[in-house]
matplotlib code that plots the C-alpha trace (Angstrom):
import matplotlib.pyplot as plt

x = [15.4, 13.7, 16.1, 19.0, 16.7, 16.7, 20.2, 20.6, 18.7, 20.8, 23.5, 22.6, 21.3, 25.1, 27.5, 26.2, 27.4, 24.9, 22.5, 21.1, 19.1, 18.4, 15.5, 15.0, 16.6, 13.4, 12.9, 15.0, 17.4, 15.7, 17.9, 17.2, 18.1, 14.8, 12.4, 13.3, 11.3, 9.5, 8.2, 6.2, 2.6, 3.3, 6.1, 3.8, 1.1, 3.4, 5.0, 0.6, -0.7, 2.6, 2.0, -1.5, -1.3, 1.5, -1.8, -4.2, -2.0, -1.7, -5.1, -6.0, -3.2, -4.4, -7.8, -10.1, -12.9, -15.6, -14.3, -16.2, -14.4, -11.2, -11.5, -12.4, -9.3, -6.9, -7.9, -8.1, -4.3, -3.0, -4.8, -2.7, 0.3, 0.2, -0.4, 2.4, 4.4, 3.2, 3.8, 7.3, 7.8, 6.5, 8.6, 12.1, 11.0, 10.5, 13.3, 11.8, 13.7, 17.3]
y = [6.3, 3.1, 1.5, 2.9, 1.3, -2.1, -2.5, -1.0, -3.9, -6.4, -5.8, -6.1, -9.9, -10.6, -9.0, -8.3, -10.5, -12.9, -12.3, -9.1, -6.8, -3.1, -1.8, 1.5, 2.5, 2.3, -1.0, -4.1, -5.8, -8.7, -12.4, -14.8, -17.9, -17.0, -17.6, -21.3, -21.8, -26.0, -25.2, -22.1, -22.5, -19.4, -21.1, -24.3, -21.5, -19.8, -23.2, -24.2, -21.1, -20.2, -24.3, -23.4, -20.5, -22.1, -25.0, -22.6, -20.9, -23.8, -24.9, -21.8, -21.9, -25.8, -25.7, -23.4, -21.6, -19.6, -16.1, -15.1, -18.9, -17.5, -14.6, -16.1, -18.6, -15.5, -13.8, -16.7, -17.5, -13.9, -13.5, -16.4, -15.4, -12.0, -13.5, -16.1, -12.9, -11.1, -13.8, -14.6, -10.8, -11.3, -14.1, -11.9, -9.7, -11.5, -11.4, -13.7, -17.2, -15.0]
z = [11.4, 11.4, 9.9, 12.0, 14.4, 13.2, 12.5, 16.3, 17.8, 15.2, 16.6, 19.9, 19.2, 17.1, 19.4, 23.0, 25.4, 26.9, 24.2, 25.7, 24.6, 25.4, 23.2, 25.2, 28.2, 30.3, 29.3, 31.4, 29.2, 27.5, 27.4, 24.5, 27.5, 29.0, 26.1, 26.8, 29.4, 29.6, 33.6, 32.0, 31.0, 29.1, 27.0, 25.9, 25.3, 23.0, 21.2, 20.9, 19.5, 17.0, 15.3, 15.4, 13.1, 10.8, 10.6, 9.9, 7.3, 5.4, 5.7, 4.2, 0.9, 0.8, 0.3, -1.9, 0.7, 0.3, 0.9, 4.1, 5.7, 4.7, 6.5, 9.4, 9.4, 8.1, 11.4, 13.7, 12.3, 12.8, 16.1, 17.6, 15.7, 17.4, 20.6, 20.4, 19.3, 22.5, 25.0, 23.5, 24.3, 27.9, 28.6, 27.1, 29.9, 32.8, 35.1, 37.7, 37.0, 36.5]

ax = plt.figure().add_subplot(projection="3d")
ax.plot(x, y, z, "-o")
ax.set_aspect("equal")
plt.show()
């Protein structure tokens, strides 16, 4: 099922025109053009906190810490990788600049 899924939304991204998507039918139809967005604060947001984690995730393979540091770095780098993830997802949605 999940996998039926997956390749679904694949080939969406390959072969719908526009690059369009249409996860669900409830949902609008997300455009990969509107991820690129410089006159967004949300885009530069985004662009900030995804190098931000790719930093912290080599500060932590780079250097040995003390296990409690580590854990602290491992979850400041996935919080802002989830919430670049989540504001990339916003700014597929947003139909206000079509």
């Amino acid at each position: 099922m999940l996998r039926s899924a997956i390749y679904r939304v694949l080939a969406c991204a390959i072969f719908a025109p526009r690059f369009t998507l249409r996860i669900s039918p409830r949902l609008p139809p997300m455009k990969l053009s509107r991820l690129y967005r410089p006159q967004d604060r949300r885009f530069w947001l985004m662009i900030v906190l995804n190098l931000l984690s790719a930093v912290l995730a080599w500060f932590l393979r780079s250097w040995p810490l003390v296990p409690l540091a580590t854990v602290v770095v491992a979850l400041f780098a996935l919080g802002n990788a989830a919430l670049g993830m989540f504001i990339a997802w916003d700014l597929l949605r947003d139909e206000r600049d079509d």
